[in-house]
N, C-alpha and C positions, 0 to 999 in steps of 0.2 A: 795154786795147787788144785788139784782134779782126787775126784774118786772114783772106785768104777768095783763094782761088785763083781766076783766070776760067777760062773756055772757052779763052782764048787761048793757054792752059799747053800746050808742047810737048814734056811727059814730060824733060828734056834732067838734072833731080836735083841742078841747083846746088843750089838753097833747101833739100835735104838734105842736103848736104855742109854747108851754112853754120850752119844750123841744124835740127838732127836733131829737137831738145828739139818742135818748133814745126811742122814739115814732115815728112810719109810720104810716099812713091812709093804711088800706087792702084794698078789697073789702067791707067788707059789716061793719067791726070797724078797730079800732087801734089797730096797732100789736107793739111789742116791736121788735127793731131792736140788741139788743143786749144780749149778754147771761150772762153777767156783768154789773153791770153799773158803768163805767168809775168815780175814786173820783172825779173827777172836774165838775160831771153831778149829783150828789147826791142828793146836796141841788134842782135843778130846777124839777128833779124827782119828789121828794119828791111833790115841789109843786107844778104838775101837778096831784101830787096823789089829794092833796087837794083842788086841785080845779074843778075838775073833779065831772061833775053836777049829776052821778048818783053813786059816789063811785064806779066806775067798776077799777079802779087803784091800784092794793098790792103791796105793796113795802116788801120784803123782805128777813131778815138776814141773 
């Protein structure tokens, strides 16, 4: 599984609080630190996709 942050990312660092393993602060949003995402980081991924206040978060297969 992949992640991949949009445009729509409003810097705001939940998806880093939730999963650090998976999500960095850039400069100006969140970047995804990995080109996989590790199985044991999937579930926390997933919910920073969800929880993620403007949907800028894709998780995918």
């Amino acid at each position: 599984m992949r992640a991949r942050v949009t445009d729509g990312c409003i810097a705001c660092g939940r998806c880093v609080e939730i999963c650090p393993d998976v999500f960095e602060m850039g400069e100006d949003i969140a970047q995804v630190r990995v080109a996989e995402i590790p199985e044991d980081c999937v579930e926390a991924a997933q919910e920073a996709a969800d929880e993620c206040p403007t949907s800028a978060i894709v998780i995918e297969k």
